[in-house]
N, C-alpha and C positions, 0 to 999 in steps of 0.2 A: 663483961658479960660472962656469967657463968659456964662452965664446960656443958653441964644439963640442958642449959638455957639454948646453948649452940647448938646441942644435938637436938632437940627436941623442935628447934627452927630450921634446921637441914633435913631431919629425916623423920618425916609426917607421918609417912605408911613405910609397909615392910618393903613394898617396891623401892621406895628410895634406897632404900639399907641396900639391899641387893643390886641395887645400879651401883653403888657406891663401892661393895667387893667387887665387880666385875673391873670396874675401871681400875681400882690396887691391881686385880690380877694382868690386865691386859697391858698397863704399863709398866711391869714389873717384867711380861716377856719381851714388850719391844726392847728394852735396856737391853736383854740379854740377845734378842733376834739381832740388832742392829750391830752388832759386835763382831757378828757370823755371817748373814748374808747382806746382801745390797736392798734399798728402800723398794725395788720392781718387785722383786722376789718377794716381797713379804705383805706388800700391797695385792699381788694373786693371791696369797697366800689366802689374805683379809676376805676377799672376793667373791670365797666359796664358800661352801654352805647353804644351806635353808635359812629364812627368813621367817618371822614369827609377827602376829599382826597386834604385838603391846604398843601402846604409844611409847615416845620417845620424849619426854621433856628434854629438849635441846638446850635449854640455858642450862636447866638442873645438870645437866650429865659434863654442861663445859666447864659448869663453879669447881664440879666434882676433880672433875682430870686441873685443870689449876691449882688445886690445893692437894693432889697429890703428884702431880709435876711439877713443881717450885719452880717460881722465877730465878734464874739462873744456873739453871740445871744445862749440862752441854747438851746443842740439837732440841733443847725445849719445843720449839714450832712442829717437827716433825714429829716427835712421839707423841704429842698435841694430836695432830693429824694425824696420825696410824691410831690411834684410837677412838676417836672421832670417826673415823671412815668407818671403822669394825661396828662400834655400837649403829651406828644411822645404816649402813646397809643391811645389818641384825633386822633391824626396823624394819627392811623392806624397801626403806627411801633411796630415791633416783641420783647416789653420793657422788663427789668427786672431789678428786685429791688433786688441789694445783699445786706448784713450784714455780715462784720466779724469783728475778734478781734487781736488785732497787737498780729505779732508771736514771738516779743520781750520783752516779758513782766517776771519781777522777780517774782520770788513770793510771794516776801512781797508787793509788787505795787499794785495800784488800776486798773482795767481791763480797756482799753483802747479800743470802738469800733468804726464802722465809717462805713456811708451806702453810697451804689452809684448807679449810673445807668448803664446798659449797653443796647445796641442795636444790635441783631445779637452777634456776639464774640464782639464786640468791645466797651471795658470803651468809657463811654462819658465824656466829658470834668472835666477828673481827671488827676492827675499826673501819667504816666507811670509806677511809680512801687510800683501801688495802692493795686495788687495784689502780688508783694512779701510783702508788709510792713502787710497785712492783711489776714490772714485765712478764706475764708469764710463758716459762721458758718451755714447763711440760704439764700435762695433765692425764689424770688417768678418771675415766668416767669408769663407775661400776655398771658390773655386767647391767646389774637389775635396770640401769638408766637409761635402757633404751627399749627394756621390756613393759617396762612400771608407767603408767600412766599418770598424770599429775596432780589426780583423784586421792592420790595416797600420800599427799603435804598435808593433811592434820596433823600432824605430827608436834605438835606446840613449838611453833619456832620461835615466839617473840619470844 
């Protein structure tokens, strides 16, 4: 497929475009955040602010941060998730960032963890059985998710 052909099936309106620099820009500071403070700190960090009431296409903005956080990038899951929490609480949506640790692990093995999003009950675009493969150890619900009422999940999750 063409490079035109890509762009012009990625990015419809000028909104896409613009979701699409935000997310370079936002995981471009967690590389450099994560290097300096701890994941707490930069999750309040995330937290604050005004809220603005644009939709949020949830898949469009996950394709986005995937293809600019490469598979195999070190910590992928969490600057996954530190930018995922930033744009969805942007939103106004009721976010939360889990952490846990696979429930299959030996114990001569090295501990295995892995972070994600959720919105309301529902994992954002993770594999379904993200919560059996993982224990979760901590979570941090945003402020907005206890203000925001559940009226405000239009937000195009599928």
């Amino acid at each position: 497929m063409s490079v035109l052909k890509r762009f012009n099936n990625n990015f419809r309106q000028f909104s896409d475009l613009a979701l699409f620099v935000r997310i370079v820009g936002l995981s471009s500071f967690m590389r450099l955040a994560l290097r300096v403070f701890n994941p707490l700190t930069i999750i309040k960090w995330l937290d604050r602010g005004r809220t603005s009431n644009n939709q949020l296409p949830i898949q469009k903005a996950a394709k986005f941060t995937d293809f600019v956080i490469r598979p195999g990038t070190p910590s992928r899951c969490l600057k996954r998730s530190l930018v995922m929490f930033r744009l969805a609480r942007r939103a106004g949506l009721p976010v939360t960032i889990n952490f846990g640790l696979d429930k299959q692990i030996a114990p001569a093995t090295e501990l295995r963890g892995h972070s994600w999003i959720s919105i309301g009950d529902r994992q954002v675009v993770e594999p379904n059985d993200t919560h059996e493969k993982f224990k979760i150890t901590y979570s941090y619900k945003s402020k907005l998710g206890s203000h925001q009422d559940s009226s405000r999940m239009p937000h195009r999750l599928s």
